[in-house]
ROBAKOL-373471 format. One record per atom (N, C-alpha, C): chain; residue in three letters; residue number from 1; x, y, z. Coordinates in Angstrom, 2 decimals, padded with zeros to 5 digits, always signed. Example, Ala and Ser with C-alpha at 12.3 -4.5 7.8 and 13.67 -1.06 7.14 Angstrom:
2
NODE unit code pos      c1      c2      c3
NODE    A  ALA   1 +013.19 -005.69 +007.80
NODE    A  ALA   1 +012.30 -004.50 +007.80
NODE    A  ALA   1 +013.20 -003.30 +007.80
NODE    A  SER   2 +012.85 -002.25 +007.08
NODE    A  SER   2 +013.67 -001.06 +007.14
NODE    A  SER   2 +012.90 +000.03 +007.87
% end
This chain:
149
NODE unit code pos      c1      c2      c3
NODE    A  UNK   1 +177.68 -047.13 -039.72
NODE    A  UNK   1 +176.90 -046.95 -038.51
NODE    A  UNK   1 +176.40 -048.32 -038.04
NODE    A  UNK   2 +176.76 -048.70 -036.98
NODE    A  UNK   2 +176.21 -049.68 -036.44
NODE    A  UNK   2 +174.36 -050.31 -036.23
NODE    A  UNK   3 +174.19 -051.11 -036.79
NODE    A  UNK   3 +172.75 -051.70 -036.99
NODE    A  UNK   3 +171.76 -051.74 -035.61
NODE    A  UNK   4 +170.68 -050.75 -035.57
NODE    A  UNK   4 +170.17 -050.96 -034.41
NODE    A  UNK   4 +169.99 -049.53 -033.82
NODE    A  UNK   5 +170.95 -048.47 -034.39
NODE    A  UNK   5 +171.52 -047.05 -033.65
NODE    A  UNK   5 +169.70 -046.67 -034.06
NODE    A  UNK   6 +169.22 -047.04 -034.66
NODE    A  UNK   6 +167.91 -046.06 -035.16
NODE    A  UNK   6 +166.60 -046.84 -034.92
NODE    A  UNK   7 +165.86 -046.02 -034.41
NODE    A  UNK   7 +164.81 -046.89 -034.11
NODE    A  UNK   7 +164.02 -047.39 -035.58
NODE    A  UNK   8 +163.98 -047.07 -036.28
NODE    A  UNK   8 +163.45 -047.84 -037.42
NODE    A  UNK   8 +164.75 -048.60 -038.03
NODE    A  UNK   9 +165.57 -048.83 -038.27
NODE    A  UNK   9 +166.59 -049.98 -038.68
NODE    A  UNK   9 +166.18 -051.65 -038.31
NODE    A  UNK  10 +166.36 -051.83 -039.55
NODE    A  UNK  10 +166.10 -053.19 -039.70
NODE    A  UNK  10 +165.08 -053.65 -039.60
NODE    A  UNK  11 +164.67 -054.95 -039.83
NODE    A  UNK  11 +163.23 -055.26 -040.10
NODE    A  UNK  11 +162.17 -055.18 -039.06
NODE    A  UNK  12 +161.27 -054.99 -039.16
NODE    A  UNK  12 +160.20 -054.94 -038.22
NODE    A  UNK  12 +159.86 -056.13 -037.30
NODE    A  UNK  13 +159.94 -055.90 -036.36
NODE    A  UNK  13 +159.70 -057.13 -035.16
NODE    A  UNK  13 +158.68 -057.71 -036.03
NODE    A  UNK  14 +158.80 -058.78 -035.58
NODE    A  UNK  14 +157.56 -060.10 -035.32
NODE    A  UNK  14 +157.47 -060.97 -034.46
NODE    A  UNK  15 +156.09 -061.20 -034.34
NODE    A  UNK  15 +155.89 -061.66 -032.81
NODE    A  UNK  15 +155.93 -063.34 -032.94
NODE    A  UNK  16 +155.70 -063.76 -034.36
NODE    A  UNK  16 +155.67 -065.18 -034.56
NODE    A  UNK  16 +157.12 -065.80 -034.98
NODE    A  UNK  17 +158.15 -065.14 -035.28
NODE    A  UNK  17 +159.53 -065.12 -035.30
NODE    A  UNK  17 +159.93 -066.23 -033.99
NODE    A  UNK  18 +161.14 -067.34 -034.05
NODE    A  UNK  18 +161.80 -067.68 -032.88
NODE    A  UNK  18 +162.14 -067.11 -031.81
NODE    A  UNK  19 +162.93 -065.95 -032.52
NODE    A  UNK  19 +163.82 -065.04 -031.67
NODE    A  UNK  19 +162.86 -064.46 -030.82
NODE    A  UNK  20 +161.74 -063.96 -031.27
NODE    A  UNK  20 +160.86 -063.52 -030.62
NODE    A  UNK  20 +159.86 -064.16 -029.63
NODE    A  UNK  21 +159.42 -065.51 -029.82
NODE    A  UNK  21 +159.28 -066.27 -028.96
NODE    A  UNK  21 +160.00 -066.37 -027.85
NODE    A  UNK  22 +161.46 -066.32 -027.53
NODE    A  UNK  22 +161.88 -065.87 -026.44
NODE    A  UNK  22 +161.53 -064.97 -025.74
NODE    A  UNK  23 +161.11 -063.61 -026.40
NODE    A  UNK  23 +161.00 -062.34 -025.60
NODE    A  UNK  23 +159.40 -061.77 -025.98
NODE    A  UNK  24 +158.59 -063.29 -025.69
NODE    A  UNK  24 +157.04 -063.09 -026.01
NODE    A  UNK  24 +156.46 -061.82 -024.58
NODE    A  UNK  25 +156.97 -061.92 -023.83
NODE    A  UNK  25 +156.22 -061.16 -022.67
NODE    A  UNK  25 +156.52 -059.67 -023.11
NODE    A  UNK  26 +157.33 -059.12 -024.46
NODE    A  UNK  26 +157.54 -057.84 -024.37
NODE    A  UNK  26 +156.46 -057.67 -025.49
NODE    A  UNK  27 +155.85 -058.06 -026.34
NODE    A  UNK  27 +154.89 -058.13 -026.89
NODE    A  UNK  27 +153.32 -057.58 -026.01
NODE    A  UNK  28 +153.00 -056.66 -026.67
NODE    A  UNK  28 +151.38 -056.08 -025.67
NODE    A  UNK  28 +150.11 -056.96 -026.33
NODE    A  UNK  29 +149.40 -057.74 -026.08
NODE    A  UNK  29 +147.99 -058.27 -026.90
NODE    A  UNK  29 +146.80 -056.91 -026.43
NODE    A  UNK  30 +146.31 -056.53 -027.35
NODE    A  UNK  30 +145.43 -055.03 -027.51
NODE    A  UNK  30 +143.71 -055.95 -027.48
NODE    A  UNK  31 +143.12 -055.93 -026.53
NODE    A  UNK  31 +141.94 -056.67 -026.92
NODE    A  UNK  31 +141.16 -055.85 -028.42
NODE    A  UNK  32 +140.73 -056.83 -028.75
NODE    A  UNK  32 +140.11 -056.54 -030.46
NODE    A  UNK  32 +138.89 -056.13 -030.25
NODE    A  UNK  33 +138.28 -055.93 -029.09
NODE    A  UNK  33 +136.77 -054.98 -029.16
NODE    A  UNK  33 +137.14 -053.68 -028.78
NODE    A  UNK  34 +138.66 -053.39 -028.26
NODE    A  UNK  34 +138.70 -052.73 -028.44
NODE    A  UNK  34 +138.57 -051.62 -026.78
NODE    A  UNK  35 +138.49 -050.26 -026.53
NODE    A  UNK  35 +138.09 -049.61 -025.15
NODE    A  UNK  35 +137.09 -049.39 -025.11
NODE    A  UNK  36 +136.52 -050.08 -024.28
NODE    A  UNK  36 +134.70 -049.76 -023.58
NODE    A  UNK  36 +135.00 -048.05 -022.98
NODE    A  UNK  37 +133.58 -047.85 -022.86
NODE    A  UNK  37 +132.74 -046.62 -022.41
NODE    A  UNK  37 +133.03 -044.82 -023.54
NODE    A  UNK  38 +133.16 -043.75 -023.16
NODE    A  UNK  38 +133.61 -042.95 -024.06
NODE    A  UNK  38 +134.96 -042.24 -024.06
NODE    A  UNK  39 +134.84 -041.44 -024.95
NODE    A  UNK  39 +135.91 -040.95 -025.52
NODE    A  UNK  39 +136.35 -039.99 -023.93
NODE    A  UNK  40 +137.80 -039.90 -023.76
NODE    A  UNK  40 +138.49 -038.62 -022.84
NODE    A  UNK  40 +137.77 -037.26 -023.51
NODE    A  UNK  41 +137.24 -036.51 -022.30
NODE    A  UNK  41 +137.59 -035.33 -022.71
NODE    A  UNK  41 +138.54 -034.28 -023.89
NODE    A  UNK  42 +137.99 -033.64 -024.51
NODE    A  UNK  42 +138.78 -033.36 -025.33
NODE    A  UNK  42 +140.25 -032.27 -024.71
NODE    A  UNK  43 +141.20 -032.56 -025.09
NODE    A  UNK  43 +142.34 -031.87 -024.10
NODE    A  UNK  43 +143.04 -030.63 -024.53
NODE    A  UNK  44 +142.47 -030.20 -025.51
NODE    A  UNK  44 +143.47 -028.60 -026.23
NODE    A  UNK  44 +142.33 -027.63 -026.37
NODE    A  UNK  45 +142.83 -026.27 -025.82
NODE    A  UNK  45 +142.47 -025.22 -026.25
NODE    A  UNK  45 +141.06 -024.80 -027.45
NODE    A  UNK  46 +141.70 -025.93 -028.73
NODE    A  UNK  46 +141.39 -025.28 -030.23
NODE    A  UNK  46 +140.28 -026.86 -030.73
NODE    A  UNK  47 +139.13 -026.02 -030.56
NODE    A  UNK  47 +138.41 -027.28 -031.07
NODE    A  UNK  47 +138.10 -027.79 -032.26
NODE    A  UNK  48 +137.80 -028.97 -033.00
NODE    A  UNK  48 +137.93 -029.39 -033.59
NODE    A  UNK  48 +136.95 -029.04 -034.29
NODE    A  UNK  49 +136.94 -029.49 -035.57
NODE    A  UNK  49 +135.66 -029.60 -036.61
NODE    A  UNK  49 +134.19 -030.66 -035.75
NODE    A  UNK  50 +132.65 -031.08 -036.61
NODE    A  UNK  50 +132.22 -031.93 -036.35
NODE    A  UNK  50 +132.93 -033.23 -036.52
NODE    A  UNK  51 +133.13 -033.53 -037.58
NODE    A  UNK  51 +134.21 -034.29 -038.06
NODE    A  UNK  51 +135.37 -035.06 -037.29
NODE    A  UNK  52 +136.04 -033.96 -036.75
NODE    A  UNK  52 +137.16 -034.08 -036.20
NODE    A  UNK  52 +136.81 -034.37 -034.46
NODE    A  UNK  53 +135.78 -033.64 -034.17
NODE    A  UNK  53 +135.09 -034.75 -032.61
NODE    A  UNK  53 +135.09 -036.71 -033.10
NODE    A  UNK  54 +133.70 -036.59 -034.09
NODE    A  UNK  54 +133.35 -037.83 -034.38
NODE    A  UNK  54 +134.63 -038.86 -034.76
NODE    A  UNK  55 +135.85 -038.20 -035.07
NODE    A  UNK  55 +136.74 -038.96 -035.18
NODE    A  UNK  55 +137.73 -039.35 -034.11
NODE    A  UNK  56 +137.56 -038.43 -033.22
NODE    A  UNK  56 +138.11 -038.60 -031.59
NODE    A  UNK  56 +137.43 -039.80 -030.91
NODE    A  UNK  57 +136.14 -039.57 -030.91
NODE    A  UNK  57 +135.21 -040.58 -030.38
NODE    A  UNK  57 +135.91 -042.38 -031.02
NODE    A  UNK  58 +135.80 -041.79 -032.88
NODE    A  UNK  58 +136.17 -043.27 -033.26
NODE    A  UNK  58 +137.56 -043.73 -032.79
NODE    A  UNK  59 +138.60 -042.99 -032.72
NODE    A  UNK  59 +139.63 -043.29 -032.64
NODE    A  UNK  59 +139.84 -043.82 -031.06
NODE    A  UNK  60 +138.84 -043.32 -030.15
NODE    A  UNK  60 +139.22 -044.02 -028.62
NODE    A  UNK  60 +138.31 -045.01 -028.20
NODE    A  UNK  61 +137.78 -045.72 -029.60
NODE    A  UNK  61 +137.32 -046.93 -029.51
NODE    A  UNK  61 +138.09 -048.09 -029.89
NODE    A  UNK  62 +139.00 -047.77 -030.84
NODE    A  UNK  62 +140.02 -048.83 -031.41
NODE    A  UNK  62 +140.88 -049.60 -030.07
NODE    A  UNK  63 +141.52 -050.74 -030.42
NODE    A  UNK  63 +142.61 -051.46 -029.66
NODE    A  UNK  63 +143.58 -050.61 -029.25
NODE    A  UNK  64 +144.10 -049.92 -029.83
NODE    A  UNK  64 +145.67 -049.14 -029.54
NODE    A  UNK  64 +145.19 -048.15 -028.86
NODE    A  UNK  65 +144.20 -047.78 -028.39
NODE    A  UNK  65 +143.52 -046.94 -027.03
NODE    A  UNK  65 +143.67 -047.16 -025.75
NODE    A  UNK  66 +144.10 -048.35 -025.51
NODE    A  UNK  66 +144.12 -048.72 -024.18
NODE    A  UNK  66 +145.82 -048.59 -024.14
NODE    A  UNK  67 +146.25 -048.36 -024.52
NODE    A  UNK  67 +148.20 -048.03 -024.75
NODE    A  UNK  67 +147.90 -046.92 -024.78
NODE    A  UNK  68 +147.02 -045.56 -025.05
NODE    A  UNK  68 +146.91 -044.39 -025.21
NODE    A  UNK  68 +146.81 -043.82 -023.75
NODE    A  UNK  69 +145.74 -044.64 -023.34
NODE    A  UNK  69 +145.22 -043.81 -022.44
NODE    A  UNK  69 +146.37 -044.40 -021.12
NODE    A  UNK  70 +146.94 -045.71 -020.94
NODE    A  UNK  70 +147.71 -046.37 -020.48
NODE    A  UNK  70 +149.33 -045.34 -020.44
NODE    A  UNK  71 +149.48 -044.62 -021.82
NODE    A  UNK  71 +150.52 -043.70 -021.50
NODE    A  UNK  71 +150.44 -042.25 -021.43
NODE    A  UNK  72 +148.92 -041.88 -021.48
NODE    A  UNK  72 +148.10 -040.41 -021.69
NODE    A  UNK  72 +148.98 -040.33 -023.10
NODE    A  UNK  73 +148.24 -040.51 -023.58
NODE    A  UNK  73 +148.85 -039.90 -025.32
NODE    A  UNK  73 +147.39 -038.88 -025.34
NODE    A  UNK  74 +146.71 -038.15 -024.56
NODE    A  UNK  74 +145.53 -037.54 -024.83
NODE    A  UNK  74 +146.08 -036.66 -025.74
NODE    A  UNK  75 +146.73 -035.85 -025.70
NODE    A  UNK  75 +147.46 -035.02 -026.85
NODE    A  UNK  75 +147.77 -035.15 -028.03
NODE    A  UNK  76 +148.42 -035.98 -027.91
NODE    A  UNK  76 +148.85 -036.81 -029.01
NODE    A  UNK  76 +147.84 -036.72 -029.67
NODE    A  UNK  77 +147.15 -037.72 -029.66
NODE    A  UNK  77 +145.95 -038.08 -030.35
NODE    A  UNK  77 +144.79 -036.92 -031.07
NODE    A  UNK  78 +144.96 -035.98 -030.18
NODE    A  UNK  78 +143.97 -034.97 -030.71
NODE    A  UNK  78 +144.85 -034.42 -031.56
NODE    A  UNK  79 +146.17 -033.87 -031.27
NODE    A  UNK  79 +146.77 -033.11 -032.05
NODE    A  UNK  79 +147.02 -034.42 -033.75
NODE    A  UNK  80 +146.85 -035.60 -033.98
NODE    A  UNK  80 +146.72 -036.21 -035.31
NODE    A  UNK  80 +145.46 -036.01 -035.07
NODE    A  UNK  81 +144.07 -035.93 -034.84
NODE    A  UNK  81 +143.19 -035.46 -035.50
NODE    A  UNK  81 +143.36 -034.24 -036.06
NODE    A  UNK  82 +143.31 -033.31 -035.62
NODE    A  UNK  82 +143.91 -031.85 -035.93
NODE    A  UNK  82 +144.58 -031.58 -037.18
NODE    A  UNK  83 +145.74 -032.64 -037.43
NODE    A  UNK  83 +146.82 -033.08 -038.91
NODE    A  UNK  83 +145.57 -033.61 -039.44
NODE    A  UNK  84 +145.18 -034.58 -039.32
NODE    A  UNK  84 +144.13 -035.15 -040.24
NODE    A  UNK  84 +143.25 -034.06 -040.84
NODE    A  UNK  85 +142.56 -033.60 -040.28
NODE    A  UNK  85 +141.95 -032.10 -040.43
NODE    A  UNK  85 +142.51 -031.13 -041.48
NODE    A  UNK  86 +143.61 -030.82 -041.26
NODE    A  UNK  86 +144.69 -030.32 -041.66
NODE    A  UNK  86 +145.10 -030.46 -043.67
NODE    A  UNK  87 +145.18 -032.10 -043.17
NODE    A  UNK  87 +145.74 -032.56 -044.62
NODE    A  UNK  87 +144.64 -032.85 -045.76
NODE    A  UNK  88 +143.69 -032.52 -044.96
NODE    A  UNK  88 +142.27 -032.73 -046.34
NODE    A  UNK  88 +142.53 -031.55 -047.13
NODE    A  UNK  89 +143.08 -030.73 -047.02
NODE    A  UNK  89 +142.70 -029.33 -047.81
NODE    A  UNK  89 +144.10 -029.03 -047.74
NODE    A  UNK  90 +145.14 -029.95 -047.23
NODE    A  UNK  90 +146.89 -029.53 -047.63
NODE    A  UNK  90 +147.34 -030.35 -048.61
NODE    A  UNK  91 +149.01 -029.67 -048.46
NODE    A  UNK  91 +149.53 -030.49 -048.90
NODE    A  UNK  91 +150.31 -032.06 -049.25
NODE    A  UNK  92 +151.03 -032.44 -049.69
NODE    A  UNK  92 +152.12 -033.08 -049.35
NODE    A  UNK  92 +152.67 -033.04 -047.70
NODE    A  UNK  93 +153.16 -032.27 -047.47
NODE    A  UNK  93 +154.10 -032.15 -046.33
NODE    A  UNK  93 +152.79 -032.38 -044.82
NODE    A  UNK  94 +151.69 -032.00 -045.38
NODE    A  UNK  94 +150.38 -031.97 -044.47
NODE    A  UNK  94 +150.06 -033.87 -044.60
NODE    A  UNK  95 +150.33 -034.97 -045.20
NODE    A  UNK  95 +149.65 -035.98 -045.27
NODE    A  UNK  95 +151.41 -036.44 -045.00
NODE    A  UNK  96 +152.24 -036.26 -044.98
NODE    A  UNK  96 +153.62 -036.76 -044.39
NODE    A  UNK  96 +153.19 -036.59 -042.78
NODE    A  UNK  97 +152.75 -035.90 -042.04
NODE    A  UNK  97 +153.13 -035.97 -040.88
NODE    A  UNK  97 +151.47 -036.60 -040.47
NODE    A  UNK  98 +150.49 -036.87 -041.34
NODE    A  UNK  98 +149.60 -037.83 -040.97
NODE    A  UNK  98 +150.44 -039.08 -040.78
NODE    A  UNK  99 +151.24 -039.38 -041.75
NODE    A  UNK  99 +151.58 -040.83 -042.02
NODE    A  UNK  99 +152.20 -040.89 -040.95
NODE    A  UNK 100 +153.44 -039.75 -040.48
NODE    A  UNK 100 +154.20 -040.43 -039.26
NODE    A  UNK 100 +153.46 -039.99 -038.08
NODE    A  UNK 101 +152.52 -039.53 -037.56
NODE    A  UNK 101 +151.97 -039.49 -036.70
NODE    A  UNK 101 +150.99 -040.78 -036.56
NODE    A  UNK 102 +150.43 -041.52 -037.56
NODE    A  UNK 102 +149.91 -042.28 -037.16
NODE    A  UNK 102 +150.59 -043.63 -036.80
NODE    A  UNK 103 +151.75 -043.92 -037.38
NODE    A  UNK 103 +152.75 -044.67 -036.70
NODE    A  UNK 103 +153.17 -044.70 -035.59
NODE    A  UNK 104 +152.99 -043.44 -035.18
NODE    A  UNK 104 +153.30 -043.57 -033.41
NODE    A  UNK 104 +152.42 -043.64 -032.98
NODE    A  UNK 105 +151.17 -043.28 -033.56
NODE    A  UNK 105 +150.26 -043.60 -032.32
NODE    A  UNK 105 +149.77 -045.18 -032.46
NODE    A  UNK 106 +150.42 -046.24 -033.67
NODE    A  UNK 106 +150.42 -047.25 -033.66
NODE    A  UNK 106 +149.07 -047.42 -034.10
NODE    A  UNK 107 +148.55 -046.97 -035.28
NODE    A  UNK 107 +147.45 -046.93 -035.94
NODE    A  UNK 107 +147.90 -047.72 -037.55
NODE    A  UNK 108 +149.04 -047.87 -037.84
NODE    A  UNK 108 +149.55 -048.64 -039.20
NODE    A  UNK 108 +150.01 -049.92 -038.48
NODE    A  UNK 109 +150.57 -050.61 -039.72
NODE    A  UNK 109 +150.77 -052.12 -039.29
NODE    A  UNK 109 +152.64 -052.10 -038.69
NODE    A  UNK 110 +153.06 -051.09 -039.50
NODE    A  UNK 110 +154.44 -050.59 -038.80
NODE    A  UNK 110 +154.77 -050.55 -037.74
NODE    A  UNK 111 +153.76 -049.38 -037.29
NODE    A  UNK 111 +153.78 -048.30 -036.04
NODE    A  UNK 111 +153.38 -050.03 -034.61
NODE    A  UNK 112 +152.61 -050.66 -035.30
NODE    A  UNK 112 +152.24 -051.14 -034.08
NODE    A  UNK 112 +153.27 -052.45 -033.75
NODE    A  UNK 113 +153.91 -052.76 -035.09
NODE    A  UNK 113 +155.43 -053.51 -034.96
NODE    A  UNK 113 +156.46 -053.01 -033.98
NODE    A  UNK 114 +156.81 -051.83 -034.25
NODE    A  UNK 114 +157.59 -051.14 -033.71
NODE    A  UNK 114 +157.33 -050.76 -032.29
NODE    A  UNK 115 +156.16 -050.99 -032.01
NODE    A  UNK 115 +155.86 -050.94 -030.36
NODE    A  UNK 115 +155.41 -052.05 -029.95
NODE    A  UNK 116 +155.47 -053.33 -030.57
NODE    A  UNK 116 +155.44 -054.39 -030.05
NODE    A  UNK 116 +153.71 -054.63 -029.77
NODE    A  UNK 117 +152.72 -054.11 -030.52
NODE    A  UNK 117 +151.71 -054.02 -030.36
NODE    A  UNK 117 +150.57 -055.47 -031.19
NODE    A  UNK 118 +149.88 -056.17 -031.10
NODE    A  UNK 118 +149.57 -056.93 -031.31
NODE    A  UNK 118 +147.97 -056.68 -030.99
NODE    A  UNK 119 +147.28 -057.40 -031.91
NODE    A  UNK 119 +145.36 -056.93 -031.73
NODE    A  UNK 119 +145.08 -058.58 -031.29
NODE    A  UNK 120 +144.73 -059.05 -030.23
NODE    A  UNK 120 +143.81 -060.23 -030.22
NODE    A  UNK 120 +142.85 -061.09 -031.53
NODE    A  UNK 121 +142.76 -061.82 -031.04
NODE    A  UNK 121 +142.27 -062.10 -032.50
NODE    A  UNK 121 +140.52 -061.95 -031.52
NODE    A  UNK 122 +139.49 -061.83 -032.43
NODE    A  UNK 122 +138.16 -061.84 -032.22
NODE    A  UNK 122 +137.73 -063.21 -031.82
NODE    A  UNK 123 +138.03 -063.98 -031.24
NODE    A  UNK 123 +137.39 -065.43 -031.52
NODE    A  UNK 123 +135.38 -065.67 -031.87
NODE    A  UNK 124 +134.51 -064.84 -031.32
NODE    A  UNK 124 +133.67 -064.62 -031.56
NODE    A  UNK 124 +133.09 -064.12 -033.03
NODE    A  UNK 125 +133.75 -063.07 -033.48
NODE    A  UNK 125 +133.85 -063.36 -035.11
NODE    A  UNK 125 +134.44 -064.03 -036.07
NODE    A  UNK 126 +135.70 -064.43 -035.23
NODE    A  UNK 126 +136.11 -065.96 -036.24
NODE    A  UNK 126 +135.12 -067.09 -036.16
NODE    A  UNK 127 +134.44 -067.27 -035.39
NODE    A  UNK 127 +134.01 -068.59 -035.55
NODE    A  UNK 127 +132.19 -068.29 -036.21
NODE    A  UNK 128 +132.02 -066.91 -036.29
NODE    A  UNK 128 +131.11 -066.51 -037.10
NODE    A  UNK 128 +131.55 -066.68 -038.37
NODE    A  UNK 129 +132.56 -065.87 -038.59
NODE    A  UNK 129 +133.30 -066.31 -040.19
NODE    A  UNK 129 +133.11 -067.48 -040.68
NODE    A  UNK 130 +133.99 -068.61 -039.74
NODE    A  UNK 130 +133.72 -070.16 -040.25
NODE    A  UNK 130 +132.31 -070.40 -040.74
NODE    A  UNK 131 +131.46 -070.17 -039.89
NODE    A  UNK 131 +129.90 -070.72 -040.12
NODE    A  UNK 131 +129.78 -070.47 -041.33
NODE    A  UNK 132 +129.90 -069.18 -041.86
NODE    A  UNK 132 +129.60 -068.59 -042.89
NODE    A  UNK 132 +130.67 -069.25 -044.43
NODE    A  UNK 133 +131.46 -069.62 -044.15
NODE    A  UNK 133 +132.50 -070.36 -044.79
NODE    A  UNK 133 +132.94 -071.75 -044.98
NODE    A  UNK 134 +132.07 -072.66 -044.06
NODE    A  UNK 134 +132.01 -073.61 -043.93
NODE    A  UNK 134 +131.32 -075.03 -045.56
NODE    A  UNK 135 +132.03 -075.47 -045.88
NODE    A  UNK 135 +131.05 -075.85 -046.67
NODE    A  UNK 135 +130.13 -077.25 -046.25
NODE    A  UNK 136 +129.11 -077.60 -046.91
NODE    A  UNK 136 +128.12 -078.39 -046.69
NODE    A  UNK 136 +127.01 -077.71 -045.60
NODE    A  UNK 137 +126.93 -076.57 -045.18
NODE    A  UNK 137 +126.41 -075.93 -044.51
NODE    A  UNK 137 +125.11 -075.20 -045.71
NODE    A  UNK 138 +124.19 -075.48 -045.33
NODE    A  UNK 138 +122.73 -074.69 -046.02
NODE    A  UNK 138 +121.79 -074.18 -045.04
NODE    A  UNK 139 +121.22 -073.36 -045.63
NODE    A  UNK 139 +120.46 -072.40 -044.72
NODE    A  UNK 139 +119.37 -073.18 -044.91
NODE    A  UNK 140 +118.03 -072.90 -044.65
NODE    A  UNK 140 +116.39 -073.75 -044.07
NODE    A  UNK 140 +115.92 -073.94 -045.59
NODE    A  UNK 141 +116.34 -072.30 -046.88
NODE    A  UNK 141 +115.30 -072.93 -047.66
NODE    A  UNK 141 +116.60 -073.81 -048.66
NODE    A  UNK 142 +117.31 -074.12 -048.85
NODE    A  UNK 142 +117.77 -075.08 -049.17
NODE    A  UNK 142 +117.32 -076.15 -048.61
NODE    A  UNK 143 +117.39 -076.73 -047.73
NODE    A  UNK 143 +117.18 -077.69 -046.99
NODE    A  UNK 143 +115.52 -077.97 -047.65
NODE    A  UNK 144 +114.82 -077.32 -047.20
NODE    A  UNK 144 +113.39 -077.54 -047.82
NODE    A  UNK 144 +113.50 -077.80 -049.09
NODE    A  UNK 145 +114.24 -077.41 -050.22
NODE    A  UNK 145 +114.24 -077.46 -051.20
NODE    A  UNK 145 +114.57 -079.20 -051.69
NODE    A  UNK 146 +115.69 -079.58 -050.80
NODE    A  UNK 146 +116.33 -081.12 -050.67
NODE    A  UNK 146 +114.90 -081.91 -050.24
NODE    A  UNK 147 +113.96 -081.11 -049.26
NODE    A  UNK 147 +112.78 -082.04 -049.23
NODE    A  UNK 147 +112.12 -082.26 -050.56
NODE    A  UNK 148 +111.27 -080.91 -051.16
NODE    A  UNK 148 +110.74 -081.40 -051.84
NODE    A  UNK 148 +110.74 -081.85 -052.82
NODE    A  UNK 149 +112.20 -081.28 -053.44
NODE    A  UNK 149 +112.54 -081.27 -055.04
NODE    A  UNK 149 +112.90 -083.15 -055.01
% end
């Protein structure tokens, strides 16, 4: 069978790759704070647990939300809460279709390869990080301490 016939064949894109540097504009950058304001309406019939709201809410705060709502995956999305729901108290075959459902909705590091999905980096908490990581850096009572000791 020819290489390519399947959408999972062969290795997972990368965006820092050469080859891929050519075809940087098919790459999506997902801002890393993520979708402002609240969650969509909930869209099915069959409502969820408490649980399973509060996890709607979390889930249409993440980066890969704005590709959601960008392709209405409203369905989608509720119906893997629903599996999630589902697979706490199932089986096997109940935490298999967590796993591939959350790949499409581009919630694994796979899923979001495979759609060309990419998270911004935070620059605002990186450069919090540094501070915090930085060495020769002391906080006040050190410093006082260099006074008096």
């Amino acid at each position: 069978m020819a290489r390519g016939v399947h959408g999972r064949s062969g290795p997972p894109a990368d965006p820092n790759s050469l080859r891929s540097a050519a075809r940087a504009d098919e790459w999506v950058t997902l801002p890393a704070r993520g979708r402002p304001g609240r969650a969509p309406k909930w869209p099915l019939p069959v409502e969820p647990s408490e649980w399973g709201l509060s996890e709607w809410r979390r889930l249409w705060k993440l980066p890969q939300s704005h590709q959601w709502a960008r392709l209405a995956l409203f369905t989608d999305v509720a119906l893997y809460v629903l599996a999630v729901e589902r697979s706490m108290d199932g089986g096997a075959a109940d935490r298999t279709v967590v796993l591939r459902m959350s790949e499409e909705l581009g919630l694994s590091a796979s899923g979001m390869a495979r759609h060309k999905w990419r998270i911004a980096e935070d620059e605002v908490a990186a450069k919090r990080e540094q501070k915090k990581t930085q060495p020769g850096r002391s906080g006040a009572r050190d410093r006082l301490r260099a006074v008096t000791g």
